[in-house]
C-alpha positions in Angstrom: 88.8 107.8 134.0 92.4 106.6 132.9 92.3 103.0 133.1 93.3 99.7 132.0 92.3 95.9 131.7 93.7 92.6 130.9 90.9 90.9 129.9 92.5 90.3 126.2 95.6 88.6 125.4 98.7 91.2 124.1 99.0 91.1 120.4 102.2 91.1 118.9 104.6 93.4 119.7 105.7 96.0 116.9 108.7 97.2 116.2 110.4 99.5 113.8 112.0 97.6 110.3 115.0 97.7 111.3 113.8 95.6 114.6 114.5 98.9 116.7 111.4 100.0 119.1 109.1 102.4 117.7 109.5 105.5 119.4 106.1 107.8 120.5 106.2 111.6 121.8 103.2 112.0 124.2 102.4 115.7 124.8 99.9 117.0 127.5 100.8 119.5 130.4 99.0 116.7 132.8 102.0 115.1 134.3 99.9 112.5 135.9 98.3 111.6 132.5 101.9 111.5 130.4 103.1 109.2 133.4 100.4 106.8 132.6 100.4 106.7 128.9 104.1 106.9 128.8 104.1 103.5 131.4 101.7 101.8 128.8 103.2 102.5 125.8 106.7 101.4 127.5 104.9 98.4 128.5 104.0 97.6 124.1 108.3 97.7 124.5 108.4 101.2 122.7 110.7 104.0 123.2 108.8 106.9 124.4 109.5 110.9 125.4 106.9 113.4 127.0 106.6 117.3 126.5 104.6 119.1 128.3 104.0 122.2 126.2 103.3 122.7 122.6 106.8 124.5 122.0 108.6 121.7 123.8 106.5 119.0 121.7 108.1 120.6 118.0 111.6 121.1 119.7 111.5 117.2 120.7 109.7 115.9 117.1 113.3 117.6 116.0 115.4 116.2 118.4 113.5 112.6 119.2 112.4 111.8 115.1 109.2 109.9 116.7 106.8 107.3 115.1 104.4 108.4 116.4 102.3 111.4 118.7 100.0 111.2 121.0 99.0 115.2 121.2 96.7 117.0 123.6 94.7 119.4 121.8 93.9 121.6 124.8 97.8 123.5 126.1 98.7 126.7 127.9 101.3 127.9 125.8 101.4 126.6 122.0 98.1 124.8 121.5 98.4 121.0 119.8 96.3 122.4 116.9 98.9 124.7 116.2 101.5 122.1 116.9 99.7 120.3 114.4 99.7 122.8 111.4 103.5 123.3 112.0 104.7 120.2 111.4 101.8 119.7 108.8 103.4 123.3 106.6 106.9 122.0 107.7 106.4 118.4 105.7 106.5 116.4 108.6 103.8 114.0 108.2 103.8 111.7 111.1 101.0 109.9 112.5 99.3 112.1 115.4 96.8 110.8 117.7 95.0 113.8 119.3 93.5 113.9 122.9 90.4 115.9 122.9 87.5 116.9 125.4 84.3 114.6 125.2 82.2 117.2 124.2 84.6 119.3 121.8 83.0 118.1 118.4 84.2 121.0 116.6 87.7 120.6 117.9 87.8 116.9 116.8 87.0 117.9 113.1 89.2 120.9 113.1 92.0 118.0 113.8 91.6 116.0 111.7 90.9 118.6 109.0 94.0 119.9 110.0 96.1 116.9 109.0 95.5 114.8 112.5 95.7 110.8 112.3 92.7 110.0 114.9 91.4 110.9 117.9 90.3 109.6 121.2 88.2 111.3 123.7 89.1 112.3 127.5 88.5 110.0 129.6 89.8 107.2 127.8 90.9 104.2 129.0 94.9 102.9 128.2 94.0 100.2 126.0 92.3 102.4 123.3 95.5 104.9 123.2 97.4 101.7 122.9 94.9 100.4 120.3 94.8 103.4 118.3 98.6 104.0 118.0 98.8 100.7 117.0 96.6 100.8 113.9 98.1 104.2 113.3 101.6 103.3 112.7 101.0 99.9 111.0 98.8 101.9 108.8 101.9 104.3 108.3 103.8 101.2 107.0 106.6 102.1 109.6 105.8 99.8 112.0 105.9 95.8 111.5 104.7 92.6 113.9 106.6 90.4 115.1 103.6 87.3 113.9 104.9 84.3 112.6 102.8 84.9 109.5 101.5 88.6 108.7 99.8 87.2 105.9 96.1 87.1 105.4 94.6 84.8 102.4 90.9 84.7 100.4 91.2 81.7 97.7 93.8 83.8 95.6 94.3 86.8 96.8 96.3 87.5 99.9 97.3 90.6 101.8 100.7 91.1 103.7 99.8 93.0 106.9 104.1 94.0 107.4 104.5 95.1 103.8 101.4 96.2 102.3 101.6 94.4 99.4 98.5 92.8 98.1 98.7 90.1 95.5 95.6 88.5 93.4 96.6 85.4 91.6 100.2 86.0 91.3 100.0 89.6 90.3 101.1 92.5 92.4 98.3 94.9 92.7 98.7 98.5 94.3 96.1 100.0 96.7 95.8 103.5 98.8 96.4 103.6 102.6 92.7 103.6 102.8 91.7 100.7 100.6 94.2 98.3 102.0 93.0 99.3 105.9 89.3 98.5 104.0 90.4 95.1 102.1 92.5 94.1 105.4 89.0 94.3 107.7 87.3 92.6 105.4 89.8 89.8 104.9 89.9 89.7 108.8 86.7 88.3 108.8 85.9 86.3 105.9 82.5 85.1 104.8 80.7 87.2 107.6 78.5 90.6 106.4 80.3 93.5 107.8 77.7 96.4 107.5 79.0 100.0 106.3 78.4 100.9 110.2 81.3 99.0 111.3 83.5 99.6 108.0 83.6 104.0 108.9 84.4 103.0 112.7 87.6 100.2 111.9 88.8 101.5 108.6 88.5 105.4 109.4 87.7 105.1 113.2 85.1 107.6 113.6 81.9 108.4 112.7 82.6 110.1 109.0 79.7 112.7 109.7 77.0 109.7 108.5 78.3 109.8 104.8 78.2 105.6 104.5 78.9 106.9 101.2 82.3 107.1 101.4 82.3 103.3 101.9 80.2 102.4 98.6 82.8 104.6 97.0 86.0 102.7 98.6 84.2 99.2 97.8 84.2 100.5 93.8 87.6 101.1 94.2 88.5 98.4 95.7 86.4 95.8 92.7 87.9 97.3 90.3 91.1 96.5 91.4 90.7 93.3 93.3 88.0 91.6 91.5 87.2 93.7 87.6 88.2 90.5 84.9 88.4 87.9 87.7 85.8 85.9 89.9 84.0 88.7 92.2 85.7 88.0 95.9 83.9 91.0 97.4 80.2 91.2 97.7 77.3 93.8 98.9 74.8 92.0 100.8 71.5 94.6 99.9 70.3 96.1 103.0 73.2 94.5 105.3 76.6 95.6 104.4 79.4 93.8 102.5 81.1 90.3 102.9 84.4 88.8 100.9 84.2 85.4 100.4 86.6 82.8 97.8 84.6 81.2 95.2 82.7 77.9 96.0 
């Protein structure tokens, strides 16, 4: 079932850089279900348009230039895998959020094979949409938050959540989509062991078919940037996971 809560407090809104509202296509032939989302995601302040078909969804990524799609894979005429791999062969490489059916596993990893962003699962509740488009776009680095401070600081390396620029000791130093999203959950919660478990679901939000390699391999990446000819920040707790911490 569609629902929502308010048991957390709202974070801060996003908007685009220029300060205009982010603007989200939601596509499903479920009228009832684009009403919802379309009254949640107006409700983050965002500017939002529905289609109801996958032919209407590519005529209004032409005419609407969204931020952001939330795209349901499942469609009588043009189906949103096939939405998908146009706009993927066309160039267009915005951040699509596909709605799939709980038990379609193969669907899930043809979409995101296919060039898809995330996915969430039918039924889903409001929040997690919300959620996911959120992380989606800021990963994009085409939304920004309106925070007082986007910054987030380990002894002397800080990370600016609006920008993406991550500095160590006064120097710049450039990172993947991928590795900031990794350094910036780690740097949300300094000094506590995050195991590789919680890195695949927060940093690549699904299970990555049980390869925790993939995270030993972005934590290489990352030292070598972040900590190779300086005092180690980040460090693998054996058994446990990994933790960053600034030196005592």
């Amino acid at each position: 079932m569609v629902g929502m809560t308010a048991s957390t407090p709202a974070p801060a809104p996003l908007h685009r850089p220029d300060g205009s509202p982010l603007r989200v296509l939601v596509v499903d032939d479920e009228q009832m279900l684009t009403d919802l989302l379309s009254m949640a995601l107006r409700m983050e302040g965002w500017d939002v348009q529905t289609a109801a078909s996958g032919f209407e969804a590519l005529q209004a990524v032409r005419e609407f230039s969204p931020d952001a799609l939330v795209l349901d894979i499942m469609m009588p005429d043009l189906d949103g895998m096939s939405v998908l791999q146009r706009l993927r062969q066309s160039g267009n490489d915005v951040p699509v959020l596909l709605l799939t059916a709980k038990d379609a596993v193969g669907d899930r990893v043809a979409g995101l094979t296919a060039g898809g962003d995330d996915y969430v699962t039918k039924p889903f509740s409001l929040e997690e949409v919300v959620a996911r488009l959120r992380a989606l776009m800021r990963r994009s680095g085409l939304a920004y938050s309106s925070d007082a401070d986007p910054i987030l600081r380990v002894g002397d390396l800080s990370l600016n959540e609006d920008s993406h620029e991550v500095v160590r000791d006064g120097v710049e130093i450039e990172v993947t989509a991928t590795e900031f999203e990794l350094l910036r959950f780690l740097m949300r919660n300094p000094r506590r062991v995050v195991s590789k478990a919680q890195i695949l679901d927060r940093v690549w939000n699904y299970d990555f078919g049980g390869k925790s390699s993939v995270v030993e391999l972005y934590i290489s990446y990352l030292r070598k940037k972040i900590d190779q000819g300086r005092t180690p920040l980040i460090h693998t707790v054996r058994g446990v996971g990994y933790m960053i911490k600034a030196p005592q």
